[in-house]
C-alpha positions in Angstrom: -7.4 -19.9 77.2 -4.2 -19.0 78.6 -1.6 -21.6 79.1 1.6 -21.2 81.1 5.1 -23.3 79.6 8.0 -23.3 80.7 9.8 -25.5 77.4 11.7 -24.0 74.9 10.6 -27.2 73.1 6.8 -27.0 73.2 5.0 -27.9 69.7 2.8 -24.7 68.5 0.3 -25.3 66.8 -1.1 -23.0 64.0 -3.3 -19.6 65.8 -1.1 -20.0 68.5 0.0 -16.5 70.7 3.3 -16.3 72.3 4.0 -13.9 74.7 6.3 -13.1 77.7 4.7 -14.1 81.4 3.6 -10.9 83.1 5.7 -11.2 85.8 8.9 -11.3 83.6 7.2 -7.8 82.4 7.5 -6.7 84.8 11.2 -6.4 85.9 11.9 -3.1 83.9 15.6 -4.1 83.7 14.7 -7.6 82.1 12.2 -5.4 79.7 15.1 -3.0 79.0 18.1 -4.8 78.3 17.0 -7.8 76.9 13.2 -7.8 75.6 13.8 -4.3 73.7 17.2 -4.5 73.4 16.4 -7.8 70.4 13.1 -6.1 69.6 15.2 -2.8 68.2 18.1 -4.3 66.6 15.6 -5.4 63.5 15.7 -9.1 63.8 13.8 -10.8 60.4 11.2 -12.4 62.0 10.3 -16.0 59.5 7.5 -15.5 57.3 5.6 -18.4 59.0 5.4 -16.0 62.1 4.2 -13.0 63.0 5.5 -10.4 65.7 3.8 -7.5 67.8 6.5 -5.4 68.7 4.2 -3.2 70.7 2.5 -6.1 72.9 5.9 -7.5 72.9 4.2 -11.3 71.6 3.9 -13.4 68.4 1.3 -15.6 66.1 1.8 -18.8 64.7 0.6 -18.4 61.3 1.2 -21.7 59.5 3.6 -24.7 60.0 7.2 -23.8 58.6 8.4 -26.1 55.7 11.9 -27.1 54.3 12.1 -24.1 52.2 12.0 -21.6 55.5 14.6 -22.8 56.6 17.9 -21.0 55.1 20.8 -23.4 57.0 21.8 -26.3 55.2 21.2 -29.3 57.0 21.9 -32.7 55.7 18.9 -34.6 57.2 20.6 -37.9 56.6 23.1 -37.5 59.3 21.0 -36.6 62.2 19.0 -39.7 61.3 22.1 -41.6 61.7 22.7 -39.9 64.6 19.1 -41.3 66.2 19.4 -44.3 65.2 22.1 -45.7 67.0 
């Protein structure tokens, strides 16, 4: 089933395909400059996903944990942050 968001903050869940909506596809200057142009500069994609550079989508393979992420983040102050 195909599913159409708009978010950047929609929740994946594990299985899930990403992919770029057909229409955006197919605005060769979009494809060009932007969609190719990040596709062929070798971004690392996280281990937790998996890209098709070909069919220009992704998988979800598993939920990301701590250790995937690489910035230090001190949890304790975005906690504080919330809860005022």
């Amino acid at each position: 089933m195909v599913k159409k968001f708009i978010s950047p903050s929609y929740f994946v869940h594990v299985d899930d395909v990403i992919s770029i909506a057909p229409r955006a596809l197919e605005i060769k200057a979009f494809v060009d400059q932007v969609i190719d142009k990040r596709l062929n500069i070798g971004i690392k994609v996280p281990e937790w996903l998996e890209l098709d550079k070909s069919a220009r989508k992704g998988k979800v393979l598993r939920n990301p944990v701590r250790s995937d992420i690489g910035t230090p983040i001190e949890e304790h102050l975005i906690v504080e942050l919330y809860s005022k």
